[in-house]
N, C-alpha and C positions, 0 to 999 in steps of 0.2 A: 693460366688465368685464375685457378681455383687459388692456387697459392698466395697469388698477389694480392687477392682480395681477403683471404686466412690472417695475412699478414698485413695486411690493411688495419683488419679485424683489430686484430692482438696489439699495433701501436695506439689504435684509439680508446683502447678498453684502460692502456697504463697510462696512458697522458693523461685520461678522465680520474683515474684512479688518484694521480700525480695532485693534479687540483683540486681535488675533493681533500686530502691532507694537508697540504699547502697552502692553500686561500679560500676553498668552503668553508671548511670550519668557523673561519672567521668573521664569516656573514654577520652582521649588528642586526640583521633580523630575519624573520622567514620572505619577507617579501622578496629583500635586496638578495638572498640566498637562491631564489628562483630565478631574478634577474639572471645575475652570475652566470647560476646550470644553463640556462638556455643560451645565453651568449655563448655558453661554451660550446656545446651540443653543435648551435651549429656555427661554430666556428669547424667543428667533426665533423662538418657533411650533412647532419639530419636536418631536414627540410618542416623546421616546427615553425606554422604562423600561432599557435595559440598554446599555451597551457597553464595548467594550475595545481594548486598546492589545498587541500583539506586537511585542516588538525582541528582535531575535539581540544575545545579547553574547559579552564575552571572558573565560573564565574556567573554571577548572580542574576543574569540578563542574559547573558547568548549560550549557544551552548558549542558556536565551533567557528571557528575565522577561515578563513579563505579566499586566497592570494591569485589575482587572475593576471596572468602576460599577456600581450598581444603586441607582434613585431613593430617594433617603431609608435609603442606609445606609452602610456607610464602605465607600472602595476595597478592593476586597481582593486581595494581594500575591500573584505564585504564579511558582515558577522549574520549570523544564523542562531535563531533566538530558540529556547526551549518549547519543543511541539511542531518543531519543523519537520518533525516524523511524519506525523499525520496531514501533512498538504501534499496537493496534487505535486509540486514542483519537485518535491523528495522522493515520492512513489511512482515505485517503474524507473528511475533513472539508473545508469548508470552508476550514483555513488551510491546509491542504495546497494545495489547487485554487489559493486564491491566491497562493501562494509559488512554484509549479512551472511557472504560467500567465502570471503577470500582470496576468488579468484578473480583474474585477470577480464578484461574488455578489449580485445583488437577487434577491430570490424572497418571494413570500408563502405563509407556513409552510402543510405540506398533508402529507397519507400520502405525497404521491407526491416531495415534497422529504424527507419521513424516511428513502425506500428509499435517494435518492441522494446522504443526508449525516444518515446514521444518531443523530451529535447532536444535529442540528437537533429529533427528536424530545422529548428531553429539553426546551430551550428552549419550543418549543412546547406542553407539556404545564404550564408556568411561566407560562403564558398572553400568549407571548411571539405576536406573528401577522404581522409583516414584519421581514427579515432582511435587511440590508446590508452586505456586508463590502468593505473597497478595499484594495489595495496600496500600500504606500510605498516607496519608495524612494529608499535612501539613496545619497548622496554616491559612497560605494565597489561600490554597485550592487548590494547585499544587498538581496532585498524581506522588507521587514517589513509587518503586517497592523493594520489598525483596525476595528470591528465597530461596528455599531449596529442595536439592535432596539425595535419600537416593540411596545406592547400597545394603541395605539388599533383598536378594533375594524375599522378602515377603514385599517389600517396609515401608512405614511406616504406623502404627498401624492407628488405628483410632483416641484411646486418643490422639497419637501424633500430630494427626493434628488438634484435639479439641486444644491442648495446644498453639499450632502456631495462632488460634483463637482467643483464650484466649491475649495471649503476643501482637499481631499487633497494639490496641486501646492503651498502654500503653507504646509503645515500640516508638511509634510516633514521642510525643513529646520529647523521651531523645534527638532519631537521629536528630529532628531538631535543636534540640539547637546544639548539638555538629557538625553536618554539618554546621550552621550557623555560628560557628566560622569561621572555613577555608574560606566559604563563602562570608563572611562582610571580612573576613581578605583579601581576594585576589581584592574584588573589589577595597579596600582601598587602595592595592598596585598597582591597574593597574594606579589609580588616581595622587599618591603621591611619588611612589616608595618603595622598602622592608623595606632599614632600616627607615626612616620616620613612615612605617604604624607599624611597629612594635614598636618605640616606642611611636606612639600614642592607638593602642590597649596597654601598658602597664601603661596607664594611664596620657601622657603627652598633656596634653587638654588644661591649661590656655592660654592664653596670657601674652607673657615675660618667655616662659619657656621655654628657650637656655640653650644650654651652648655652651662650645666655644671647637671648636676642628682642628686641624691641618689634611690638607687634599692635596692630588694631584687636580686636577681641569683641567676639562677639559669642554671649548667651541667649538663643529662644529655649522657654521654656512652657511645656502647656501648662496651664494656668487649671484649677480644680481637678488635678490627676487622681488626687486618694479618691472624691468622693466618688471618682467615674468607679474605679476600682472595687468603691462598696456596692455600686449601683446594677454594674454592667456586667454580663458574664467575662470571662478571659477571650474568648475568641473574638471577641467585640470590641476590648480592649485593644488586642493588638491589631485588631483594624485600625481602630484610632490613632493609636500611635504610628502605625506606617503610613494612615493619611497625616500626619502632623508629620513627618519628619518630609515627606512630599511637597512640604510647602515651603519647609527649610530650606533645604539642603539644594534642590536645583538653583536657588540664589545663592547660596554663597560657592557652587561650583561656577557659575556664572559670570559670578565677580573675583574667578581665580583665587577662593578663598580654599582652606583644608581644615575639613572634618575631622578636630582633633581627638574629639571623643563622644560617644552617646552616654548618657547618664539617665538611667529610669526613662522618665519623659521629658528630658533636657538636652539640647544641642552646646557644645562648645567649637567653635570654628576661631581659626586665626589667622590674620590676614599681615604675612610679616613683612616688614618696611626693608626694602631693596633702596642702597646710597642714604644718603643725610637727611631725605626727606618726606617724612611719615604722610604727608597728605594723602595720595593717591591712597595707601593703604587703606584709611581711616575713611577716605573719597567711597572705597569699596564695598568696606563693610557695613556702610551704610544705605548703600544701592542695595545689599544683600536684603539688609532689614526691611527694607520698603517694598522690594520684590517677597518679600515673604507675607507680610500685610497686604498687601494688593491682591497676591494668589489666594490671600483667606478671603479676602470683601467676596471675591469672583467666585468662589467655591459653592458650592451644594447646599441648600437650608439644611439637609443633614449632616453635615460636616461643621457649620456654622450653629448646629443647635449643640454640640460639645464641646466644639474647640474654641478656644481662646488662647492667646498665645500672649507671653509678654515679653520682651527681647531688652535687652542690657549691650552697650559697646563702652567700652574702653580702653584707651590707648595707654601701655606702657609696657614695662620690662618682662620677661619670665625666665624660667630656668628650662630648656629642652632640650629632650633628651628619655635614655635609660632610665628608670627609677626599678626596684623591684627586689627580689630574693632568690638565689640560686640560678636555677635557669628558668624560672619564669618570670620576664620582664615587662615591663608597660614604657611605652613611647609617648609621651605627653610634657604635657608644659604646666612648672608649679611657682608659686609665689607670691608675693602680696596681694602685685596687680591683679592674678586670678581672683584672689578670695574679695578684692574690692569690684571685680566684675557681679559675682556668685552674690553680694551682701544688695546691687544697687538690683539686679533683679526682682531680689525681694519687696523692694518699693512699687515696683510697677502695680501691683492692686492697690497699693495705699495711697498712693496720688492717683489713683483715677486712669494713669497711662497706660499704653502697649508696649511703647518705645520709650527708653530711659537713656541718655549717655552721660559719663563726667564731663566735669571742664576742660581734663585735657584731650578728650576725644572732640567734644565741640568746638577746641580753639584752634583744629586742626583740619574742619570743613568748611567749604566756601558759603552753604546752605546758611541762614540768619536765625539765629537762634535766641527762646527767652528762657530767663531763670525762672523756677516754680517756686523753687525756697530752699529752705537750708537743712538739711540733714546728717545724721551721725551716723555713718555706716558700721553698723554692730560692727566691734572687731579690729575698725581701722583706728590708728596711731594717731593720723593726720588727717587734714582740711581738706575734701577731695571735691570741687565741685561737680554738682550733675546737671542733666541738661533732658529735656523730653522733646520729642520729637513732633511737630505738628501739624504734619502731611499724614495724620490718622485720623480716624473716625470721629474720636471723645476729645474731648476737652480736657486739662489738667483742674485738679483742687491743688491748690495754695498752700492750704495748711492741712492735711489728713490729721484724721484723730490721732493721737497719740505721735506726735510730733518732738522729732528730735535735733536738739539745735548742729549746730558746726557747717554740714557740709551743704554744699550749693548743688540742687538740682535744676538742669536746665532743659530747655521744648524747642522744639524745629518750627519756627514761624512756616507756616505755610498749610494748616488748618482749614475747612471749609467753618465759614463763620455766616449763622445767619440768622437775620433782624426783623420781624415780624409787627408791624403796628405799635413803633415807638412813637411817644407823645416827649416834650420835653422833662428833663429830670427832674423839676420842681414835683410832676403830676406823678411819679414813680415812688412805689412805697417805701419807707426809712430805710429795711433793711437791704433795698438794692443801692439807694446812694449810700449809704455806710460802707458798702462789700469792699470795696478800694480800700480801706483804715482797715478793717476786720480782717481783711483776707478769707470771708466766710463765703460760701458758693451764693452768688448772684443769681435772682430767677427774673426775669423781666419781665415788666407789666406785659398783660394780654403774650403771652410769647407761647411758641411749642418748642422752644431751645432754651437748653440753661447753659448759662455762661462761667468759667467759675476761677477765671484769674484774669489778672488786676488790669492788664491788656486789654484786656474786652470792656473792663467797666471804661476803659478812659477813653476811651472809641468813645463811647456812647454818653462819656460828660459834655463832650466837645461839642455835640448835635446841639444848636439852642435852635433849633424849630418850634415853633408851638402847634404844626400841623400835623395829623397822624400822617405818616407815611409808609410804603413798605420796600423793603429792597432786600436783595441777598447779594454777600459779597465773598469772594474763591480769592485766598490771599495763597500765592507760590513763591518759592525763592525768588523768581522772574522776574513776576508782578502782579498786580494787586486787577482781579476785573469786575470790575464793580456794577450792579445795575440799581438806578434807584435815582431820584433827583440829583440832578448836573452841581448845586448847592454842595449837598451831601455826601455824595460821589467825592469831589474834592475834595472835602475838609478827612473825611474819612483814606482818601490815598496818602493826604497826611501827615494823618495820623501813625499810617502802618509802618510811611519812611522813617517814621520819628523813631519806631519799635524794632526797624530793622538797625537802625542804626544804633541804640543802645544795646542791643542783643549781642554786636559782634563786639 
């Protein structure tokens, strides 16, 4: 009897061994690789309803991932953030004991295993009744943990747990290579961003190895960064800045956009066009934009008495790829289109905006947009128009001081606009009926709003009331919702269609 079960033994240890060479290896991940082992295990007999997989990784938010089986349902994914040391759920457990130790965990679930791994009770109350857990150990000498729990009434056998003995020294190194993957993979993207590190894990390594791809583009950038710098110590600074990249970067991960590069206190993200049809791109990276301004209105009076942000989009070509010297390279995207991103930026304080885009990122959204005016973007060749965005706080100016003819900048109709005790324009001082020929900022009789492009003035030629009235009116892509005399109301909805319809 002894023999047969010797020799029991010794075909399940090669058969396990067999698969572990043959088709572990080739696991596509730690999950599906646990899958696998346990389907195997017991397809060998051992009687496992539960187990799990712990690997430490590298990365800027968690600090270990952790792959849970349970018979007849799907793996389930779980990460472990930095200071998981110090909570109850870590102390006293079993993975603790075996990450600190070394050694092993077999025990058959009882009150007196619950005093001394207060978990365990949970497990056991899941009808779970022998508990396994082993160390692994990696390459660089980090121990990571594996677990197996059996609910046969009679827990698991003895050879079973010879076998689990047997598999841990060889089982090691598949899990790290294959954890290593996702591992190297995720640091590479905290570094470079998704699609960059994916296609440099698929082999894109030389230098000069671009290609050229057609993308939405998007620059926020915090707006008065030197003077915080003369003002504020360093460690306050990079507060700010990681509160400012806090308000970026979740929108344009959001809107499946990639973090192409941090620049001092400047975000470039790019959102590239998938098939012949740039919209959705362009759809994106401007949901980004506006998710980033929203998160700013919604922020902290402390956050909001530094930050200012001004954001640029522009649709068109670049070059990406490798650029660099030797073997130190950078993965990024260069070319015209960039530096005409980079130039309209700049305009964002001189017209008064937050949000800036060209003509050809405008002619590419469904949103109703107006022109501000015409400008020369330092640098550029050609006629680029711009466009600003009007689902923000401020208003655009028309003309900014120092004003440079050629290129078109254009705004996102959909502005809160609002009207305070207008009397007819006869009764309105010269230089608010002039503002419309001038293009100079409009301030309106008796008003606590100043209005200051040519839009808002023709609103407001159109009212021939002679009686004061007041109303506020929330103009969106949608629609226009006006409150304010039924007269008023109307001529003013439009007006705004007349504005959506030139815009597009």
């Amino acid at each position: 009897m002894t023999k047969a079960l010797d020799f029991s033994l010794a075909d399940r240890k090669a058969e396990l061994l067999r698969w572990l060479s043959e088709e572990g290896r080739f696991a596509p991940d730690t999950g599906r690789l646990l899958e696998m082992l346990c389907e195997k295990l017991t397809v060998l007999g051992a009687p496992i309803a539960r187990a799990t997989v712990h690997v430490r990784t590298l990365h800027p938010e968690f600090r270990g991932i952790s792959r849970i089986w349970r018979r007849g349902q799907s793996t389930e994914f779980r990460t472990s953030r930095h200071g998981i040391e110090s909570t109850s759920d870590y102390q006293n457990s079993p993975l603790q004991y075996v990450i600190e130790t070394g050694q092993w965990v077999d025990t058959v679930l009882s009150e007196a295993t619950d005093r001394r791994f207060p978990i365990l009770a949970t497990l056991r109350a899941q009808g779970i009744t022998h508990y396994v857990m082993a160390p692994l150990i990696f390459s660089n000498r980090i121990v990571n943990a594996i677990s197996w729990g059996s609910d046969a009434p009679s827990g698991f056998r003895e050879a079973d747990v010879e076998l689990f003995r047997y598999l841990v020294p060889t089982f090691a190194p598949v899990l790290e290579v294959t954890a290593g993957r996702r591992i190297y993979g995720e640091l590479l993207a905290t570094y470079v961003g998704r699609d960059p590190c994916a296609r440099i894990m698929a082999g894109a390594v030389q230098r000069g190895n671009v290609h050229h791809i057609k993308a939405a583009m998007l620059l926020a950038d915090l707006r008065g960064f030197s003077r915080l710098t003369d003002e504020l110590p360093e460690q306050r600074i990079v507060e700010l800045l990681n509160a400012f990249f806090d308000l970026v970067v979740p929108g344009v991960i959001g809107s499946e956009g990639d973090i192409l590069k941090y620049i001092g206190d400047a975000v470039i993200a790019i959102f590239p066009v998938t098939g012949d049809d740039p919209a959705p791109a362009c759809e994106s990276a401007l949901a980004a934009a506006q998710t980033t301004l929203a998160a700013l209105q919604a922020s902290p009076p402390e956050v909001q008495q530094h930050i200012s942000i001004d954001i640029a989009l522009h649709y068109g070509d670049a070059a990406y790829g490798n650029i660099g010297s030797g073997n130190r390279l950078d993965f990024t995207a260069v070319g015209r289109d960039i530096n005409i991103l980079s130039r309209l930026e700049l305009l964002c304080k001189d017209v008064g905006r937050p949000l800036l885009m060209t003509g050809a990122f405008a002619a590419e959204v469904a949103a109703p947009v107006f022109e501000i005016g015409h400008f020369e973007l330092r640098g550029s060749v050609s006629i680029s128009p711009c466009t600003g965005c009007a689902k923000t706080a401020r208003c655009p100016l028309l003309h900014p001081r120092g004003r440079m003819a050629c290129s078109r900048l254009y705004g996102l109709l959909g502005v809160n606009f609002c009207f305070w005790h207008f009397s007819d324009m006869a009764r309105r001082p010269a230089r608010v009926r002039n503002a419309r020929q001038t293009g100079h900022r409009a301030v309106p009789h008796r008003s606590r709003a100043s209005f200051r492009f040519p839009q808002c003035v023709s609103l407001r030629s159109e009212l021939n009331t002679r009686s004061t009235w007041r109303f506020s009116a929330r103009m969106t892509p949608m629609r226009a919702n006006i409150v304010g005399p039924p007269s008023v109301a109307t001529r003013i909805k439009a007006s705004i269609a007349a504005c959506h319809s030139a815009a597009s």
